[in-house]
N, C-alpha and C positions, 0 to 999 in steps of 0.2 A: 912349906910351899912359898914360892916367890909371889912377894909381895901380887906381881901382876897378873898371876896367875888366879889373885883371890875371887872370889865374886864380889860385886857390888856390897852386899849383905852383909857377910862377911868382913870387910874390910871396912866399912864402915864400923863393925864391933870393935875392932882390930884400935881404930884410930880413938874413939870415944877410952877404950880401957888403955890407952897409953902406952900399949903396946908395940905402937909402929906411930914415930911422930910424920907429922902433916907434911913435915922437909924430905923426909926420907921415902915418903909416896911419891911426891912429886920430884925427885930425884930417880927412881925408879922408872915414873913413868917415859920421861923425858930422855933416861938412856933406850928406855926401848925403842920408842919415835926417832931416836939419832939412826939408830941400826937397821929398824926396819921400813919405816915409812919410805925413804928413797925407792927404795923396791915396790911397795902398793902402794903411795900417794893417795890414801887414804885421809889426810889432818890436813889441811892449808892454813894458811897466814900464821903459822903458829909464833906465840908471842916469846919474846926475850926471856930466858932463861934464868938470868938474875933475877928480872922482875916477879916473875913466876914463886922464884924460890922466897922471894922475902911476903910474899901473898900468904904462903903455905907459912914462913915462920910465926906471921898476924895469928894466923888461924889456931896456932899451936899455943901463940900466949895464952889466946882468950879459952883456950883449953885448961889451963896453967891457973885460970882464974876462974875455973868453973864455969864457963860459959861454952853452950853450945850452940850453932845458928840451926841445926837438923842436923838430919840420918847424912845429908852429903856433904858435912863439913870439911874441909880440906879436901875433900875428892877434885880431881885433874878432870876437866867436862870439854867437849869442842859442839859448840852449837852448828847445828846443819848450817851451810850457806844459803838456805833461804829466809833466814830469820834473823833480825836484827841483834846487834848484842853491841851495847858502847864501844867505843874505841878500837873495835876491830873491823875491818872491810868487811861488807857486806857484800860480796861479786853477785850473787845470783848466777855464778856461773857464766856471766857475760861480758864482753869485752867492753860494754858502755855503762857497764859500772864498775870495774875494774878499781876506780879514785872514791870508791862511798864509804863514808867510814860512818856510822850513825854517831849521834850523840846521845841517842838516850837506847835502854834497854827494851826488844820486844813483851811480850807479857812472858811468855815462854822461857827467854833467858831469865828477865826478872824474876820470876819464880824456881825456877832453878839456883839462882844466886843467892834466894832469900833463903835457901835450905842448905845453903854454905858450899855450894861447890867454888873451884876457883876454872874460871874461863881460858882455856888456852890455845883457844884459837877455833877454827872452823872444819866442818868436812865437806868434803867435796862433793859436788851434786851438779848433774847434767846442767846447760844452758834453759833459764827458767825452770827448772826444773822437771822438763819435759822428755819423757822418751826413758825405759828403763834401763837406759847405760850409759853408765855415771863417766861422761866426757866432757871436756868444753874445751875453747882456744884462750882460757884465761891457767888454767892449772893443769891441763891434759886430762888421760885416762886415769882412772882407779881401776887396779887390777885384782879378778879376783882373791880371797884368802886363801883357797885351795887349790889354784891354778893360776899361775903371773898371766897367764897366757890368755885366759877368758875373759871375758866381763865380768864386772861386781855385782850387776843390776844396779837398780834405780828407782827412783833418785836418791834416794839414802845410802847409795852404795857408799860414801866414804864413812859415816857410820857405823854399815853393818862390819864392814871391812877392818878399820879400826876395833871394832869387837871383839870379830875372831882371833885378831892379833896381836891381842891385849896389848892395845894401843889406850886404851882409854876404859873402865869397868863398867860403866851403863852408857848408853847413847839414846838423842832423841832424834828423831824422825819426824816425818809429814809425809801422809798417804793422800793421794787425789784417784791413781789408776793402779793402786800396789804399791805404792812406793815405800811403803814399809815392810809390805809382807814382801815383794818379791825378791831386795836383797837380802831379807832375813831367810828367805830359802836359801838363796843360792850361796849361802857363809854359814850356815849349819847356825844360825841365833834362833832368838828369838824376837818375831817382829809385830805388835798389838796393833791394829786401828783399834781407833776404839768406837765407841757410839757416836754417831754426830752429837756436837753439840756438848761431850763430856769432856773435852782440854776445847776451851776456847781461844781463837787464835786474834790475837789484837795486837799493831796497829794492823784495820786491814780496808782495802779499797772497799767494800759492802759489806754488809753484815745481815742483810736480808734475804738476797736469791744465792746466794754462793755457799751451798750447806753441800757442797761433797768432799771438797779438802780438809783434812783435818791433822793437828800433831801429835806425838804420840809416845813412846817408848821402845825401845827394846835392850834385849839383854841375853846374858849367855844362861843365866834362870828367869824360871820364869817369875820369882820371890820378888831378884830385882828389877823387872818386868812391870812389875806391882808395884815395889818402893817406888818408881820415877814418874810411874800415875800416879800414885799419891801426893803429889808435887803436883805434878802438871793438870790436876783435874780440878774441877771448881766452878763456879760461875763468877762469872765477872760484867760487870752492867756495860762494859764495852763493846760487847759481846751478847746481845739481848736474848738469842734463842741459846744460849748454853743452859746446859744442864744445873738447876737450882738445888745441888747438892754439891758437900764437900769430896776432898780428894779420901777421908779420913778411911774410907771402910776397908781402902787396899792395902791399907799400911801391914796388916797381919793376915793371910790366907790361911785361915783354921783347915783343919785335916778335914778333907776332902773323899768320899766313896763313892766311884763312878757308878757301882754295880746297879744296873738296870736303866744304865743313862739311854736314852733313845737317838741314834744317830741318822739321819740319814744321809744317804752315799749317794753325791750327786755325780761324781764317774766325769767322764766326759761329755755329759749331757746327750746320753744314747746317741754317741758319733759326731753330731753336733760340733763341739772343737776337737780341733785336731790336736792329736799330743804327740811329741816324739815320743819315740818306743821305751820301753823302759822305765816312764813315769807312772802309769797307772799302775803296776807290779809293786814300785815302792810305797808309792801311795797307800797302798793296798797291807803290806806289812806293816805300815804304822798304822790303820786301820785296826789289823791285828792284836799289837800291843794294847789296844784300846779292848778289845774283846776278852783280852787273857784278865783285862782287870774287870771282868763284868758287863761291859756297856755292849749293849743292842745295836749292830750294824746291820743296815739294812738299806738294798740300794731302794733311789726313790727318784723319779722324774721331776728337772723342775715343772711340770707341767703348765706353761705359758709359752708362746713361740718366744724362744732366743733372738734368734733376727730381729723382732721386734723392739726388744731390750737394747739391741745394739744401737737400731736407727734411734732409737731416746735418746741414748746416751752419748752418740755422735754430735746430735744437737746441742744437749747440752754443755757438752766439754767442750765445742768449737767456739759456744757463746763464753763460756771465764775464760778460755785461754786468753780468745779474741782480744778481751776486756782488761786482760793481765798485760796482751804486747801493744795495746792500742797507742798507753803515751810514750812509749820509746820510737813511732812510728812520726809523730807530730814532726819530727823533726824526715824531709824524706832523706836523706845523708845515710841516715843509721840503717836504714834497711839492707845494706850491703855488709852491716857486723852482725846482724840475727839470724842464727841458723834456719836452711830451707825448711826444716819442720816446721817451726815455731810458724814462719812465716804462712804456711801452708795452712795452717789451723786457722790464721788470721784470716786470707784472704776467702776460706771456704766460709767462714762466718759472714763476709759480707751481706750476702743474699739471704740472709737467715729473717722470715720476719716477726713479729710479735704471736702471728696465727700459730708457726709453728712453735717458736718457743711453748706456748699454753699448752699447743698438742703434746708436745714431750712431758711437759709436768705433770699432765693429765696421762698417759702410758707411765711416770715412775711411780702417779700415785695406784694406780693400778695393781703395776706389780709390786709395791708393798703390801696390800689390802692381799695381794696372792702369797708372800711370803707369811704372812702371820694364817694364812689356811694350814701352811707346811707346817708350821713350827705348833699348830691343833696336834700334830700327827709324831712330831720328833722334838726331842729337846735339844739338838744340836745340828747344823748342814754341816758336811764335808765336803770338798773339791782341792785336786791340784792346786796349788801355788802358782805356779808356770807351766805353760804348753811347751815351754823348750827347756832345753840344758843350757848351764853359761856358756857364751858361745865366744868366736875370738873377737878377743877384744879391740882388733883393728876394726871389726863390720860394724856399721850404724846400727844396724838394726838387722831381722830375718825376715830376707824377701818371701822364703818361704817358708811352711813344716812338712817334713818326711815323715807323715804318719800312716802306717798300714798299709805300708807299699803303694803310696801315692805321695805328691806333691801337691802342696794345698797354697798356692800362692797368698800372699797377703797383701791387701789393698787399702793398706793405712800404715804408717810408720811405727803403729803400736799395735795393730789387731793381735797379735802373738800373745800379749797379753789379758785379752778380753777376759778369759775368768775368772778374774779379779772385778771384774764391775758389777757384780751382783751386792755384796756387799757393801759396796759403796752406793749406787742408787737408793739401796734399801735404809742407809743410815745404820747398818747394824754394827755389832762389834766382831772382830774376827782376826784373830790371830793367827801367826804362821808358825808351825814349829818342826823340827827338823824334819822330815822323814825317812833320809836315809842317801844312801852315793848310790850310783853308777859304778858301770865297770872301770871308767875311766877317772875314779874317784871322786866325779861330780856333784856335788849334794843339790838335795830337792828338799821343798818343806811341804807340807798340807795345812789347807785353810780350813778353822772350826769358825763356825759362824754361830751365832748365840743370838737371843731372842733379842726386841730392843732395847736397849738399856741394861742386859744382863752381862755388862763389861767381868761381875766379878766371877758369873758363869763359867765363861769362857775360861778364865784366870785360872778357876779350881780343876777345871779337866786338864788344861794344857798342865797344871800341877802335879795331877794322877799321870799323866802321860811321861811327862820330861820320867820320873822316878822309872818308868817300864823303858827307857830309852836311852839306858847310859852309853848301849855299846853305840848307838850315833854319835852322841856327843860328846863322847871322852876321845875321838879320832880329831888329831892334830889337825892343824894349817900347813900348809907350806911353810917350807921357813925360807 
């Protein structure tokens, strides 16, 4: 098997037994980035090629001398563009930061780099990282891995992207509205949020009310799904509300028996969102593979009005956005290089006041206190991924969905993807993992939402599952 073909896992065994030196991965990776990246612009800034190689030669001596820094030693890593990492630009996807280079590492690279990967550069992710298609007027589009033609999703689309294209063997991410799970649907990976609060994210503007974004992993297994939490998970005092446990428990996912697991089948939320056609079908089969190995599917109503859920969480997401574009605004100049979304989130926040923000925290804490009634009754939620298929990747976004022989307009530059905010309000853990293509060879993933805090929950089914689901994901990329 070529090298880049390996898993994470794997190739990490590969490098530790001496089998494939640190030079010869990163030679590998780097022909593949020359050949295919041009085509998905999936990797940006990536760094000097020399410099690269003589990093991986480092990494091989101190192999040479019995030393290992961790499971990612010599591994080739590109940190998302929204997260700092020394000496490489940090865009954020924006033209007014286009010249930022940090000088020191975020916590997220940091820990990454302390488990021996070598940095090479960044992936691509929408402007702020806003809006699930991965564009901006600093690097362009990221196009899908099974379709040049589609979108990758977002924000992590250059990630997922790089995944599928064995551009790179593990990738991190950061989810606020999907933005892990949705490109990991739409690329056939695998893409974790995980619990609030379990990969803590520092340097960061608050650390007190801004608990819905978080970082994360993904991968083409789910093993090294787990090996890159293991890394990324911890507390850190930077970070006061993280998770006061280490990364250590994912490092091995002991064998795993679904049989009796309890699922329930949250569907389209009895019509509630709309789906294009074709999604609840696949959904539905990888439900399937979950029943062939045991596990109890059963559909179940969220029973809480949705709508309600929504108006929460309009509030709240217009307040961090707000918050995130407010000192690029200080200047009024820059308002003419921030995309009309971004801006649009900003300016619908103004009017937001103190009464409702408390009204929203008071409806998320609501419907968490309703989520753990569900989770009395099920050991797992299921839902779609996405309401739509990747779609062309010239469109911003979908003004609307064709579901059930109607047009269901959409009235936010992101509602399309509202079924992803459940686990995020709720702070849960939830995973996306393939669930299967289209006629038009589109892939789709399905979201398992797990109890709070049970990240490693989630991990051992998605475990059971991948083994029941080779024929999804043994189907190529585009090349």
């Amino acid at each position: 098997m070529h090298i880049t073909e390996l898993p994470a896992a794997s190739l990490s065994g590969a490098i530790h037994a001496r089998q494939v030196s640190c030079r010869e991965v990163m030679q590998a990776y780097l022909a593949r980035i020359d050949a295919v990246n041009p085509t998905f612009n999936a990797i940006v800034s990536l760094q000097d090629g020399d410099d690269l190689l003589r990093q991986a030669d480092a990494r091989d001596a101190q192999l040479a001398r019995g030393e290992s820094m961790g499971w990612m030693h010599g591994m080739p890593q590109a940190i998302k563009d929204l997260s700092n990492s020394a000496g490489i630009p940090t865009t954020l996807g924006s033209p007014l930061m286009r010249q930022f280079v940090p000088k020191q590492d975020g916590l997220l690279a940091q820990r990454m780099k302390a488990a021996g990967c070598i940095v090479i550069g960044k992936t691509n992710t929408p402007e702020f990282g806003l809006g699930s298609h991965t564009f901006n007027e600093v690097f362009g589009v990221t196009r899908n891995a099974y379709d040049r033609t589609k979108s990758a999703g977002g924000s992590s689309g250059g990630a997922a992207v790089a995944l599928a294209q064995r551009l790179l063997p593990v990738a991190d991410g950061s989810d606020f509205m999907g933005s892990l799970r949705n490109p990991a649907a739409w690329n056939n990976v695998f893409g974790l949020r995980p619990s609030q609060g379990r990969v803590p994210m520092a340097p960061a503007q608050d650390v007190w009310v801004a608990q819905l974004g978080t970082e994360g992993p993904m991968g083409r297994t789910v093993q090294d799904v787990a090996l890159l939490l293991s890394v990324q998970a911890g507390y850190d005092s930077a970070a006061p509300l993280s998770i006061a446990e280490s990364g250590h428990q994912f490092k091995v996912l002991v064998d795993f028996d679904p049989k009796g697991a309890r699922i329930g089948w949250l569907c389209d939320l009895d019509g509630y969102l709309p789906m294009e056609d074709g999604i609840l079908p696949v959904c539905e089969q990888a439900l399937g593979r979950l029943q062939g190995l045991g596990c109890v599917v059963e559909p179940t109503a969220l029973g809480t009005p949705p709508e309600a859920v929504w108006q929460a969480w309009l509030i709240w997401r217009r307040a961090l956005v707000a918050s995130r574009i407010a000192p690029f605004l200080l200047h009024a100049g820059n308002r003419e290089h921030i995309k009309p979304e971004a801006l649009w989130e900003y300016d619908q926040a103004q009017g937001l006041s103190g009464a409702q923000l408390l009204g929203a925290s008071t409806q998320r804490t609501a419907f968490y206190q309703h989520m753990l009634g569900l989770f009395e009754r099920h050991d797992y939620l299921a839902l779609p991924t996405a309401q739509v298929w990747p779609f062309d990747a010239r469109q911003r976004w979908p003004q609307s969905i064709a579901s059930a022989g109607r047009s269901v307009a959409m009235d936010t530059y992101h509602r399309w993807m509202e079924v992803v905010i459940y686990a995020t309000l709720a702070g849960l853990p939830c995973i996306s993992v393939p669930a299967g293509f289209n006629a038009a060879g589109l892939p789709m993933g399905l979201q398992i939402i797990g109890r709070p805090q049970a990240d490693l929950a989630v991990l051992q089914l998605a475990g059971a599952y991948e083994e029941a689901a080779q024929d999804v994901l043994q189907k190529a990329p585009a090349a």
